[in-house]
N, C-alpha and C positions, 0 to 999 in steps of 0.2 A: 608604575602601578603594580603593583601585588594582589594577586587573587590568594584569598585564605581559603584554607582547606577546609571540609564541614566540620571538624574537630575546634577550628579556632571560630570560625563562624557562629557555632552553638552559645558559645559565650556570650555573643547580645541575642539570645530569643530565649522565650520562658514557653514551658508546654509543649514539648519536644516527647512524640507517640513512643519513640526506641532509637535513640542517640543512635546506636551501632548501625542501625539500618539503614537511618536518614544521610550520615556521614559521607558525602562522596572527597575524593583529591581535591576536587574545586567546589565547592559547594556544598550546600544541604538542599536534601528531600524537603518539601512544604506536603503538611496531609490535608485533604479538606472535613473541616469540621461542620459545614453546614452549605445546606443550597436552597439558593430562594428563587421564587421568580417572579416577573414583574409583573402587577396587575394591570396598569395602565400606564399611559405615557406620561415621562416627566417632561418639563419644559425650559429650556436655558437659552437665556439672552445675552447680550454683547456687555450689561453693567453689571446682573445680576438680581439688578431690584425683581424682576418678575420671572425666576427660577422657581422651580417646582420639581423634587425629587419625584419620580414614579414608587409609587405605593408598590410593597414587596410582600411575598406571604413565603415564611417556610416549607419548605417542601420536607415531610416525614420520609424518612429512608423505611422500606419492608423488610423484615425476617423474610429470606425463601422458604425455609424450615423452623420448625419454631426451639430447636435447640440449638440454634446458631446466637453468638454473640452482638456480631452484627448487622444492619442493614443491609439493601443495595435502592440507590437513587434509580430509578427504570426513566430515562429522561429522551422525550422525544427532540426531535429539533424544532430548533429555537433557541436564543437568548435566556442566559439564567445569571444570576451572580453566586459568586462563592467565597466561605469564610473558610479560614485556613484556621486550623488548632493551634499552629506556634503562633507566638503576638512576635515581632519586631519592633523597637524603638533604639533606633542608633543616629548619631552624627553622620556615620560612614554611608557611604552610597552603596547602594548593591541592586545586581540588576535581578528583576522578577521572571522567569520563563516557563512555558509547558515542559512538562519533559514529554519524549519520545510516545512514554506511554498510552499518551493523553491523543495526541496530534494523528498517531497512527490508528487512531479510533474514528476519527472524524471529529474529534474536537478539539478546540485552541482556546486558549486567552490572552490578552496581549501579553506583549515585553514592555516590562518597567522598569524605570529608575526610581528606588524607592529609599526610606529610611523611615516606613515604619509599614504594616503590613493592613489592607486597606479591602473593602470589598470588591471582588475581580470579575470583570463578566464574562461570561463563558457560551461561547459560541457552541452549539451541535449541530454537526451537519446531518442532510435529507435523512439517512441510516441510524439515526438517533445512539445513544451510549447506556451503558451500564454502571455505577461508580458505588462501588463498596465503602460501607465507612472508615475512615482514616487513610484509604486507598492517598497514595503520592502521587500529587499533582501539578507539582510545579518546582523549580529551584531556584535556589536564592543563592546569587554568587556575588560575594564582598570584596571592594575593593579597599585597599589601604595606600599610601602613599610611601613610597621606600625612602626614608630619608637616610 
C-alpha cells in the first residue's frame, strides 16, 4: 500500500480552505466547517426498524472583535459533531484522524476508515476548547494499492 501525498490526495476532495496549507507528505489538513450539538438522545437497535437519529442544532461561531473575518466556537465539555468544508467521495480508503492540534487541547474524534466525508463527533474534555472557523482539525491519509 501507498500513502499519497496531500498534493495527490487533493485530487478526490472539492472545497479545499488553501491547498498549500492543508498539503502535508502523507495527507491533508480537513477544516471544520460547522459544529452542531445534540439535543437529545438518539436511539439504535440490533435491525434498525426502531433507530432514531438525536435531534442537532448548529452551533453559531462569535466574532471576538467585530473587525475580525472569522468566528470562534467557545465549546464547553461534552459531545458535539462536526462538518468538515472539504467533501470526499472516493473508491480509495483513507483513514480519518485528529491531528495533534486538536488532541493536545483536550479534544479528539475517532479514527476512521472512510470513502466519503461524514458528520464526526467530537469529544471535549472537563477544560472545554476554543475552534476558530476553518481552524484544521483532522487528516485524511489515502491509501492506493502499488501494483
Amino acid at each position: 500500500m501507498k500513502i499519497l501525498s496531500g498534493e495527490e490526495t487533493a485530487e478526490f476532495l472539492k472545497d479545499l480552505v488553501h491547498l498549500e496549507t492543508q498539503a502535508e507528505d502523507r495527507g491533508l489538513d480537513l477544516t471544520v466547517d460547522k459544529i452542531y450539538e445534540l439535543k437529545n438522545r438518539g436511539e439504535i437497535d440490533f435491525g434498525g426498524s426502531e433507530r432514531s437519529d438525536a435531534d442537532i442544532a448548529e452551533i453559531e461561531p462569535e466574532l471576538r472583535n467585530p473587525e475580525d473575518d472569522y468566528g470562534w466556537w467557545e465549546l464547553e465539555s461534552g459531545t458535539y459533531l462536526i462538518k468538515h468544508n472539504e467533501e470526499l467521495e472516493t473508491e480509495k480508503i483513507s483513514v480519518i484522524q485528529p491531528l495533534s492540534r486538536l488532541t493536545r487541547n483536550g479534544a479528539v474524534h475517532p479514527v476512521k476508515l472512510v470513502t466519503r466525508l461524514e458528520l464526526l463527533p467530537l469529544h471535549v474534555s472537563g477544560s472545554g476548547i476554543s475552534i476558530k472557523e476553518n481552524s484544521r482539525v483532522s487528516r485524511v491519509i489515502m491509501l492506493e494499492n502499488e501494483d
